[in-house]
N, C-alpha and C positions, 0 to 999 in steps of 0.2 A: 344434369347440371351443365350449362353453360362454361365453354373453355374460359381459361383468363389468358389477355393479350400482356405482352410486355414491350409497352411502344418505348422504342427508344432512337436517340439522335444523334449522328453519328456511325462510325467503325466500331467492330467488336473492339473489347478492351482488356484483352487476357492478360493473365499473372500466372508465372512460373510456381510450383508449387511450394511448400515450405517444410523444409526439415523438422522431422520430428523428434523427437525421445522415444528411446524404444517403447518403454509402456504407453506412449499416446499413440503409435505405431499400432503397437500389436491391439488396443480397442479399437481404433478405424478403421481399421481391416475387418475385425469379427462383425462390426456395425452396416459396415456396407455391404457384405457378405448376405448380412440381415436383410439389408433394403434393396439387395438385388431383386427384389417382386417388385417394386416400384419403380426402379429405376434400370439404366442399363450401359454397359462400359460405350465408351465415345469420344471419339476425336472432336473438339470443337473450339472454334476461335476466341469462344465467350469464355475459357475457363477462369473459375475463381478460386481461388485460391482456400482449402480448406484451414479451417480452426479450431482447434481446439479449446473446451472450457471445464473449467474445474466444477463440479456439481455439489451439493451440500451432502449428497449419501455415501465421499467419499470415491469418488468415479470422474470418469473424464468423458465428455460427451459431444461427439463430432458437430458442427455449424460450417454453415460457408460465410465465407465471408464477404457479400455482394454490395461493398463500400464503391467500387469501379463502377461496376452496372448501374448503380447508384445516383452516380455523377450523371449518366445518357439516359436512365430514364423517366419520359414523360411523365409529371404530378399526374394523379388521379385526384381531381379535387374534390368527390365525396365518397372516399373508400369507406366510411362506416357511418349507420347512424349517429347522430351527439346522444351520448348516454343521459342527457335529462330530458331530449325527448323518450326515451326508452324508460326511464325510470317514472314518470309522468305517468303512464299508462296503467303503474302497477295497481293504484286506489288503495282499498282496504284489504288486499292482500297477506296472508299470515302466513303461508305454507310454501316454498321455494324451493326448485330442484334444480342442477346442473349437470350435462353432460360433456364431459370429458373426452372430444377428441384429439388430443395430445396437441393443439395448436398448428399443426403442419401436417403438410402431404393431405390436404383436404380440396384443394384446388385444383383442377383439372386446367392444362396450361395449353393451349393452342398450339397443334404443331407445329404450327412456324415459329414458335417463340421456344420451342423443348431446347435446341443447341443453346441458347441464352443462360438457363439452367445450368450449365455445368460445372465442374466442382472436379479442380483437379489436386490429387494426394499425390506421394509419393511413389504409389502403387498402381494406379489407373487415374481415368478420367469417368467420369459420370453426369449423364444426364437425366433430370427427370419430368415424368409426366403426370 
């Protein structure tokens, strides 16, 4: 699979990280602990500033927050097919399946663009690819 570029315009735009409560503490920690096979601790100018959000099963579940990055980078002006060309296609279809890959960590990020990535907590800083 082809890397993904994060063009962007401009100086990095780091954020200092953001205090937590101990129980969003102590799940971002076990969590990144977790995604430490994807990712890896790292100094970077990009960091963004981690989030927390409250989940409906009861759990709080770690996000970055890349509202900065956001601001410098380049539109991609057809990031996805329009869904009625897509749905178009289906005809007389009756049987429909879906695969489930958790929406993220599916994109391989070009390593020039990995420091951009990063996501700094209370505890470390983190990059990923």
């Amino acid at each position: 699979m082809e890397s993904t570029h994060i063009k962007t315009t401009g100086p990095p735009s780091p954020s200092r990280f953001r205090c937590l409560r101990p129980e969003m503490l102590h799940t971002a920690k076990l969590a990144f602990t977790e995604m430490e096979h994807i990712g890896s601790k790292a100094a970077s100018p990009w960091a963004s500033p981690l989030h927390m959000v409250w989940n409906p099963n009861n759990s709080w579940r770690p996000c970055s927050d890349y509202q900065r990055l956001n601001l410098i980078t380049e539109l991609d002006h057809y990031p996805m097919p329009n869904i009625n060309d897509l749905t178009a296609g289906i005809g007389d279809a009756r049987i429909f399946s879906k695969l489930d890959l958790k929406g993220y960590f599916q994109l391989p990020v070009h390593p020039d663009d990995v420091p951009k990535t990063a996501i700094i907590t209370p505890f470390a800083s983190y990059v990923f690819h």
